[in-house]
N, C-alpha and C positions, 0 to 999 in steps of 0.2 A: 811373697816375692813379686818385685815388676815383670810385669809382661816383657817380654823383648822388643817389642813397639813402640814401649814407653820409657824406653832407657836412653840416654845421651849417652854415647860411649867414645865417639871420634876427637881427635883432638881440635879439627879446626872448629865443632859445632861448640863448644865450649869457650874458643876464643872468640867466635862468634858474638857469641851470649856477652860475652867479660868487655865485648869493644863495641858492642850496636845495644846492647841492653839496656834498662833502667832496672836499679838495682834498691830493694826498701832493706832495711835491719832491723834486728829483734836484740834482746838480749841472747841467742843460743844462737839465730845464723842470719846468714845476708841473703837474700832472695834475690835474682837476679832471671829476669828473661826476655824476651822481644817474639816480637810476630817470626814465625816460622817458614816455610814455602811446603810442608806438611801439614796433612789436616789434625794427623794425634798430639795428644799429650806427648813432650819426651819433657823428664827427668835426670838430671847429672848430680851427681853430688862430689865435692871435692871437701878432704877434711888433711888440714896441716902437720908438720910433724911437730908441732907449735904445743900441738892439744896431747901429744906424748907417746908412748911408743906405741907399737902395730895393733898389742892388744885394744887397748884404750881408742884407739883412732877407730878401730873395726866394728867396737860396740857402739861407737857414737853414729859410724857409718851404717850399722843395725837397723839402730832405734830413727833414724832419720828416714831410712829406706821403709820403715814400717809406720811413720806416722805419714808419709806420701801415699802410700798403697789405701791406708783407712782412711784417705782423705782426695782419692783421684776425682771422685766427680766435683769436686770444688774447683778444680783446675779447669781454664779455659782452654780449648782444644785450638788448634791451629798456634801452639806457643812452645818455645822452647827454654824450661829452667833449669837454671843449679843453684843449690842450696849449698854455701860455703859454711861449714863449722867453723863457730866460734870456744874462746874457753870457755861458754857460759853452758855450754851444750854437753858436759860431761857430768852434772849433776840434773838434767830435764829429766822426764820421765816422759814414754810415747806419747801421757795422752797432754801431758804440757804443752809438748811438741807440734801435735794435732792442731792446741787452740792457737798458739801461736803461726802455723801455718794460714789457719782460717783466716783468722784477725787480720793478717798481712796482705792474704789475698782481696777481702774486702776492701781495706786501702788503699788497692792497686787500681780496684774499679776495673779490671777483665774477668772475675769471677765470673761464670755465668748466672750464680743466683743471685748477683746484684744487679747485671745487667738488664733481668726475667723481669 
């Protein structure tokens, strides 16, 4: 589970992100985030009812919240993201999820292991 530090929870941080952000996509979700005025990680995830009912939404919002947590030190600190599910995201597996997090984050160029 996320830290409470690391969690995006307010609505305007969100619309935030959705209106000042640069956003990349994957086949499973759209990565979106921008410089922060905080020094941590925060994390938002938003998943549609597109991808289908509560159950199905919740395990995709699971597996999302757990491939971010085995993947927090990839994230550059002072940023604020959300990860929107897509339909492609209710057949990944965590650790798909994981590469395709990395992957994205390197083609963002704010990783910190690409910046090092």
């Amino acid at each position: 589970m996320l830290k409470q530090a690391n969690r995006l929870r307010r609505r305007q941080d969100f619309r935030r992100v959705y209106q000042r952000g640069k956003a990349l996509k994957c086949r499973a979700f759209v990565l979106c985030f921008r410089p922060a005025a905080r020094g941590a990680v925060r994390v938002g995830f938003s998943v549609s009812k597109k991808l289908g009912k509560a159950v199905e939404r919740n395990r995709v919002r699971r597996k999302l919240r757990e491939a971010v947590r085995l993947e927090l030190a990839a994230f550059a600190s002072g940023y604020d993201y959300v990860l929107i599910a897509r339909l492609g995201a209710k057949e990944e597996t965590v650790e798909s999820l994981r590469r395709q997090i990395k992957k994205l984050l390197k083609t963002s160029g704010i990783s910190p292991r690409t910046r090092a």
